[in-house]
LOLORO-717983 format. One line per 2 residues: their letters; for each residue y negated, x, z of C-alpha. Coordinates in nm, 2 decimals. Example, Ala and Ser with C-alpha at 12.3 -4.5 7.8 and 13.67 -1.06 7.14 Angstrom:
<recs>
AS = 0.45 1.23 0.78; 0.11 1.37 0.71
</recs>
This chain:
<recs>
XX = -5.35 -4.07 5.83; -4.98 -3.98 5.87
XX = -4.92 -3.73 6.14; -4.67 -3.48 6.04
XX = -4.62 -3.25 6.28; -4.71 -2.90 6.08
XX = -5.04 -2.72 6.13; -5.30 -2.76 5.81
XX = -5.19 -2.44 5.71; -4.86 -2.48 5.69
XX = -4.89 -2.81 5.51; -5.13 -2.62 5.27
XX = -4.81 -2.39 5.21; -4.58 -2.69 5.18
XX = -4.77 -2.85 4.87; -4.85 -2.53 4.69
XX = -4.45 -2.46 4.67; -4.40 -2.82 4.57
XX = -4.61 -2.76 4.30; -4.46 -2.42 4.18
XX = -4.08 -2.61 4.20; -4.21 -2.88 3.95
XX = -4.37 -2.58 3.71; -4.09 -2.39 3.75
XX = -3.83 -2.68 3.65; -4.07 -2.75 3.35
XX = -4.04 -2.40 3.22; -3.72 -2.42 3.25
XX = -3.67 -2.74 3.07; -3.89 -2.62 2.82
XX = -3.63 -2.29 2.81; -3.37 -2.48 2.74
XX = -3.49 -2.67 2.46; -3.61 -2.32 2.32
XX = -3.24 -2.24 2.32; -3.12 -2.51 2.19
XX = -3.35 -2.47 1.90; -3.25 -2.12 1.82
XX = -2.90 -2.20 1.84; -2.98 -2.50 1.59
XX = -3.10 -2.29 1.38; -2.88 -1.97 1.35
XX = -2.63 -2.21 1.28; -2.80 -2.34 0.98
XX = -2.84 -1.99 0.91; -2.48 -1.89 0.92
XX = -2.40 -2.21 0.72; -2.66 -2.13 0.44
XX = -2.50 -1.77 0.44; -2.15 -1.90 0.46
XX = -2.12 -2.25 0.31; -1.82 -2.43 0.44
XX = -1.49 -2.36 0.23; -1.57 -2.10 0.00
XX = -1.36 -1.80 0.16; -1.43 -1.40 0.04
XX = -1.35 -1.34 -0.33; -1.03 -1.20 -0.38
XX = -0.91 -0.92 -0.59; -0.91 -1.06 -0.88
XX = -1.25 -1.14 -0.91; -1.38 -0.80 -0.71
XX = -1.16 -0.61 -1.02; -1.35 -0.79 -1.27
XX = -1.70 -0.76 -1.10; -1.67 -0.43 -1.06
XX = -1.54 -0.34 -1.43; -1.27 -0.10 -1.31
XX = -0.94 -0.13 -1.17; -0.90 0.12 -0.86
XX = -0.48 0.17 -0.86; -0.32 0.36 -0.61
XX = -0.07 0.61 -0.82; 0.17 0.91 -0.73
XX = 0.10 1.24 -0.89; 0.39 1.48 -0.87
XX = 0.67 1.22 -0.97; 0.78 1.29 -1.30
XX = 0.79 1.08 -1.54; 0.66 0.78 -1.35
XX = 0.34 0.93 -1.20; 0.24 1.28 -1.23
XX = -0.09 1.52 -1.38; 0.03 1.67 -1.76
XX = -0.13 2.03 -1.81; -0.46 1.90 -1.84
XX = -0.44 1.73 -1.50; -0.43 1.38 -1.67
XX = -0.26 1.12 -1.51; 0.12 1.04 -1.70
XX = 0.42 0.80 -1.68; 0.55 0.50 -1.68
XX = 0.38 0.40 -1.36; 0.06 0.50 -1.52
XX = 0.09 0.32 -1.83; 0.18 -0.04 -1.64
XX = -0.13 0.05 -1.48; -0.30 0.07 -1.83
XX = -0.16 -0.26 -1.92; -0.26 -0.43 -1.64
XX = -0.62 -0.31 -1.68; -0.65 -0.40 -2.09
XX = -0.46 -0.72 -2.00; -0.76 -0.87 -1.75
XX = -1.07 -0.61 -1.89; -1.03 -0.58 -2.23
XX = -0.99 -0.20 -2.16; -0.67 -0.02 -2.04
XX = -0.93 0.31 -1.95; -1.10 0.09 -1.71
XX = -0.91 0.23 -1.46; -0.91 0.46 -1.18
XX = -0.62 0.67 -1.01; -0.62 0.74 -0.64
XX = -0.30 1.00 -0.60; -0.12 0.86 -0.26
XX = 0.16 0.99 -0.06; 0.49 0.82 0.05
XX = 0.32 0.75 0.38; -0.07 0.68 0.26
XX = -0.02 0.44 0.01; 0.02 0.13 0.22
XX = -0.24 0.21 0.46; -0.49 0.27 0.12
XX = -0.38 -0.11 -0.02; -0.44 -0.24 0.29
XX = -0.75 -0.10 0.36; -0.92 -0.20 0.09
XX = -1.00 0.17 -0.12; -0.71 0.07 -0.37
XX = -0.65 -0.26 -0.57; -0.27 -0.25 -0.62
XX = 0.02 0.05 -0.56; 0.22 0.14 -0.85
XX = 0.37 0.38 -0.73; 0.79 0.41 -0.71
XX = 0.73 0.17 -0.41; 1.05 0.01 -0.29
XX = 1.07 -0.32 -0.21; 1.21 -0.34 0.16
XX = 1.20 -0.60 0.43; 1.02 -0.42 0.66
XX = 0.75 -0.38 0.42; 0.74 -0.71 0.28
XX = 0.60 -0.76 0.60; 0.27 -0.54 0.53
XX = 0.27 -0.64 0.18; 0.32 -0.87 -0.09
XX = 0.57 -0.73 -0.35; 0.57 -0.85 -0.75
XX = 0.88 -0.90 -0.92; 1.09 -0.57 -0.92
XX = 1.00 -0.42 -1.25; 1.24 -0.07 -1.22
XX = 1.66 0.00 -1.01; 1.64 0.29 -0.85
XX = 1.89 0.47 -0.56; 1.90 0.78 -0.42
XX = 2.04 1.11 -0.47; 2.08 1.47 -0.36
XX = 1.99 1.79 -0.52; 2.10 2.10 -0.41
XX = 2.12 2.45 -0.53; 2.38 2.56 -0.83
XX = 2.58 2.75 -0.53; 2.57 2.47 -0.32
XX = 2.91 2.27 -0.17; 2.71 1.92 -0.07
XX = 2.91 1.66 -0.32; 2.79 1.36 -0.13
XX = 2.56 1.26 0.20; 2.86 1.26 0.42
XX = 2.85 1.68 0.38; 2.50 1.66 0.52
XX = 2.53 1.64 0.85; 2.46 1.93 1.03
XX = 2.24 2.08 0.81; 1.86 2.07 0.67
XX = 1.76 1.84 0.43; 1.48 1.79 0.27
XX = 1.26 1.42 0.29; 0.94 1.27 0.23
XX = 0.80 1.14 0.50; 0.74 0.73 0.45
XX = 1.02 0.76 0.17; 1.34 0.53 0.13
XX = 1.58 0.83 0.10; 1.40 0.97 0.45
XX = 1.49 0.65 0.61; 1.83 0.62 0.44
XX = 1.94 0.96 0.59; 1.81 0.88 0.93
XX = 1.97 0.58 0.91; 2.34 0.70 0.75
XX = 2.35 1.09 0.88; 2.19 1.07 1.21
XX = 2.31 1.43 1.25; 2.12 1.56 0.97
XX = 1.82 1.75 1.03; 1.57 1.62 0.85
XX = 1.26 1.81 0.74; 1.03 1.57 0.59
XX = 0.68 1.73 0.36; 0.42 1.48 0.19
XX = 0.46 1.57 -0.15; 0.78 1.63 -0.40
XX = 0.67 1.96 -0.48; 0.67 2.10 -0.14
XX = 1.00 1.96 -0.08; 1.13 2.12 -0.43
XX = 0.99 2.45 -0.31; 1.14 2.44 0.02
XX = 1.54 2.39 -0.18; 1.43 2.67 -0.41
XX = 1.31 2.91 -0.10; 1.65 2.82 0.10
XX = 1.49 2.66 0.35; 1.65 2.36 0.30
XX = 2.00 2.27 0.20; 1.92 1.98 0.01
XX = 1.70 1.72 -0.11; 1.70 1.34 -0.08
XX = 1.47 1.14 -0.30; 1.50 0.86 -0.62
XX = 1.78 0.98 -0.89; 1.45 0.96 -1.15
XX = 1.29 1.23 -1.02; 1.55 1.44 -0.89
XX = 1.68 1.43 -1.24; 1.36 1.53 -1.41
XX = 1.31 1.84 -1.11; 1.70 1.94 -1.20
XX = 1.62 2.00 -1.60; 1.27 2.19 -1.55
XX = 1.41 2.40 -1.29; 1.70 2.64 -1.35
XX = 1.93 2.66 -1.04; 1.93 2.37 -0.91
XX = 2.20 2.03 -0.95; 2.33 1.70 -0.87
XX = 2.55 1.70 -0.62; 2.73 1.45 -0.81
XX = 2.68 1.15 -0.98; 2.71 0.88 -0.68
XX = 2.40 0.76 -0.58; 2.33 0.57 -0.28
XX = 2.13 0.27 -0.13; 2.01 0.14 -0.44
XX = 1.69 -0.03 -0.45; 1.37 -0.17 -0.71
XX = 1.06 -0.07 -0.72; 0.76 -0.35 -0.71
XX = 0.38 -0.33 -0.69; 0.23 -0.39 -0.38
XX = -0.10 -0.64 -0.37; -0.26 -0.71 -0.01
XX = -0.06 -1.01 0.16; -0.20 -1.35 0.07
XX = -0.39 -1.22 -0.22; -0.19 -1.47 -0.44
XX = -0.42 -1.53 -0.71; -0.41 -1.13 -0.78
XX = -0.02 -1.14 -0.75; 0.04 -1.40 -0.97
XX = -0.18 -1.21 -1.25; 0.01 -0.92 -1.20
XX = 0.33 -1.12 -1.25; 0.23 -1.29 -1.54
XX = 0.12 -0.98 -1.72; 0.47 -0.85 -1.67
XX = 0.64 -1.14 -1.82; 0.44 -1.09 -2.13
XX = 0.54 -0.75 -2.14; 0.87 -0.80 -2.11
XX = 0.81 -1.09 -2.36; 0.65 -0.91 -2.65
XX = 0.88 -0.65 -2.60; 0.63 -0.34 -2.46
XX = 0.83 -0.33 -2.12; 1.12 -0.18 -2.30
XX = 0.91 0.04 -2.52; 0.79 0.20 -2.20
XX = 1.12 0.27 -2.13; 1.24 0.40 -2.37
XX = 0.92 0.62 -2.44; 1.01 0.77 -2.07
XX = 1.34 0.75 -1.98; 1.56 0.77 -2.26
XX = 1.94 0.72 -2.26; 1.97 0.93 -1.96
XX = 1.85 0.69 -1.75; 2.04 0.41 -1.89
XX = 2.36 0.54 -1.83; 2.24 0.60 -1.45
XX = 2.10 0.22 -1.42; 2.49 0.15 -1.50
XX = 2.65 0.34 -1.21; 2.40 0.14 -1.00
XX = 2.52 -0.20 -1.08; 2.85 -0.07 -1.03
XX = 2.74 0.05 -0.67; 2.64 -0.27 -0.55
</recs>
């Protein structure tokens, strides 16, 4: 017998914890296999969920699975987006937004109109709650970076109207004084940017600004020549303060960025309009000569 020293007890105590180490390390062997396992097999899971290289549908396919195309529209901007008496949506924006709907469902009433804001419509694309903006959006750098723009399918620049008794001629003579913006608009920016001494008020929507010029609250206001020449003839009082418009511009829809399948539709459908000839029927049917004549002292400005 080997002597070691320790009292029977104590070498009673010595074995029992030997044997307790080697269950302990089998449990824990036996753990880790049990991990293993499960990781095994949520992975297969996740791959049977997700099969390797088929990404999330884009919109495309979401507008056609759903049956209805969900377009992000503005509502007080005459005559490219805005409610008739009957609060039904009008304008030119509105009826691209038609075509676009007929041209992939068959149906140009599949659609529906979300009204957005100068500063909501973006953040609304982006989201997800709306498939494309068509509404006066102007294509910019700095949102080129948040968006991915179409071909420019309208010119556009702005203008100032003022009241009948007003001396503003041009946006040099705004300085100093209150002018009505919209907030998230080109002509806001524009003004910040080329009369830093203007005090610029800035409202959500068209009509408040138009109210505010009509109250005298404001000394002028600073939006697209479009709808600052449809405000001027269905209000009495109010003018142009002259015919010299300013950072001209074109309007684009807006898709999510990388959605190129869904841009490339979009693009395609407004070749064909412009092929067959319904691009200028549109406008025509909402802008007349008027707005022709404008479009001229534009290219001239650039």
């Amino acid at each position: 017998m080997v002597k070691t020293g320790l009292p029977h007890r104590a070498l009673k105590r010595c074995r029992v914890s030997k044997v307790r180490r080697k269950h302990s390390d089998a449990q824990g062997g036996m753990l880790m296999k049990a991990n293993k396992f499960l990781v095994l097999f949520f992975s297969l899971g996740l791959l049977f969920l997700f099969p390797l290289g088929e990404g999330v549908a884009g919109t495309l396919e979401n507008v056609k699975a759903r049956g209805k195309l969900i377009v992000g529209v503005k509502t007080d901007y005459p005559p490219l987006g805005f409610l008739d008496k009957k609060g039904i949506n009008k304008g030119f924006d509105i009826d691209i937004a038609k075509t676009l709907s007929k041209e992939l469902l068959g149906n140009e009433d599949a659609v529906e109109f979300i009204s957005v804001t100068s500063e909501n419509r973006i953040p609304l694309l982006t989201s997800g709650k709306i498939d494309v903006i068509v509404a006066t959006l102007t294509i910019t750098e700095q949102r080129k970076r948040e968006v991915d723009f179409t071909t420019p399918y309208f010119i556009t620049a702005q203008m100032i109207l003022v009241r009948a008794d007003s001396k503003i001629t041009k946006y040099q003579d705004l300085a100093g004084k209150r002018v009505a913006t919209i907030r998230g608009s080109t002509g806001d920016i524009a003004i910040g940017e080329l009369v830093p001494d203007a005090e610029r008020i800035k409202f959500e929507r068209n009509s408040e600004a138009l109210q505010a010029l009509k109250g005298r609250r404001v000394e002028a206001f600073v939006q697209d020549f479009v709808l600052l020449y449809a405000l001027m003839q269905e209000n009495r009082g109010l003018r142009m303060a002259g015919l010299q418009p300013f950072r001209p511009g074109r309007y684009g829809l807006a898709v999510r960025k990388g959605d190129k399948e869904w841009l490339d539709f979009v693009n395609a459908t407004f070749t064909k309009m412009k092929d067959t000839g319904e691009y200028e029927k549109l406008l025509d049917k909402w802008f007349g000569p008027v707005a022709r004549v404008l479009w001229m002292l534009l290219e001239l400005e650039k």
